[in-house]
C-alpha positions as CSV (number, residue, x, y, z in Angstrom):
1,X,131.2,138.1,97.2
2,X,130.2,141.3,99.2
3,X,128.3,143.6,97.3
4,X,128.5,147.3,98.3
5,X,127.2,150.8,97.3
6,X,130.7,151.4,97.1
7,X,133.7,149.0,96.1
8,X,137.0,149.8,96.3
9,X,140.4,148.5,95.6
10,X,141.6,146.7,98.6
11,X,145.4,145.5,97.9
12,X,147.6,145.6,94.7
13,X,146.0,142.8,92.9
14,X,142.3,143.7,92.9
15,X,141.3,144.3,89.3
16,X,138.1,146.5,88.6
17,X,136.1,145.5,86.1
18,X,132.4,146.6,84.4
19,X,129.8,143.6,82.8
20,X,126.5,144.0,82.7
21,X,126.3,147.4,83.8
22,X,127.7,146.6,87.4
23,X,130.9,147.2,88.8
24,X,133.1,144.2,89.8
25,X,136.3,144.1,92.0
26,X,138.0,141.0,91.6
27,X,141.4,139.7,93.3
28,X,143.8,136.8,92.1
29,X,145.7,136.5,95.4
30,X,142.7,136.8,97.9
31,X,139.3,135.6,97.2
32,X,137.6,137.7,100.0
33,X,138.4,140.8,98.0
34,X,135.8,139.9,96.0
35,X,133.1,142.8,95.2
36,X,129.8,144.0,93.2
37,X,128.4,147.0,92.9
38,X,124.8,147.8,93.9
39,X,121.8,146.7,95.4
40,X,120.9,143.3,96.8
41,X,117.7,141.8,95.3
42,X,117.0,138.9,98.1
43,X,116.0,141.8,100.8
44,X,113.4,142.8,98.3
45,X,112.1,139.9,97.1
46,X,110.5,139.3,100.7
47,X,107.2,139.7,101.9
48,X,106.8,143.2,104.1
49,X,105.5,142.8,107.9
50,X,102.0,143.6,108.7
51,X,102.7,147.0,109.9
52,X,104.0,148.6,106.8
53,X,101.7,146.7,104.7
54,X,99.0,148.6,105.9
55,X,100.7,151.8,105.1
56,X,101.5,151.1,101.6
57,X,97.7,149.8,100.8
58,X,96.0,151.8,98.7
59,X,92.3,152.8,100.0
């Protein structure tokens, strides 16, 4: 599943559909169509280099 700012419809048979307060595309006759809406949480979950640790500490 690719997950976007911005999903679109990409053939005929992509379906858009709302759950949970996210925006799905989903396709019965090609699974790569397959799309969420918003933000990825693994980039953030990460720990953040030395360099711009030190400008977000607090002094």
């Amino acid at each position: 599943m690719k997950v976007r700012a911005s999903v679109k419809k990409m053939c005929e048979f992509c379906r858009t559909v709302k759950r949970r307060g996210r925006v799905y595309v989903l396709c019965t006759s090609n699974p790569k169509h397959k799309q969420r809406q918003g933000i990825s949480t693994f980039a953030s979950e990460g720990t953040l280099p030395p360099a711009y640790a030190s400008l977000l500490a607090v002094t």
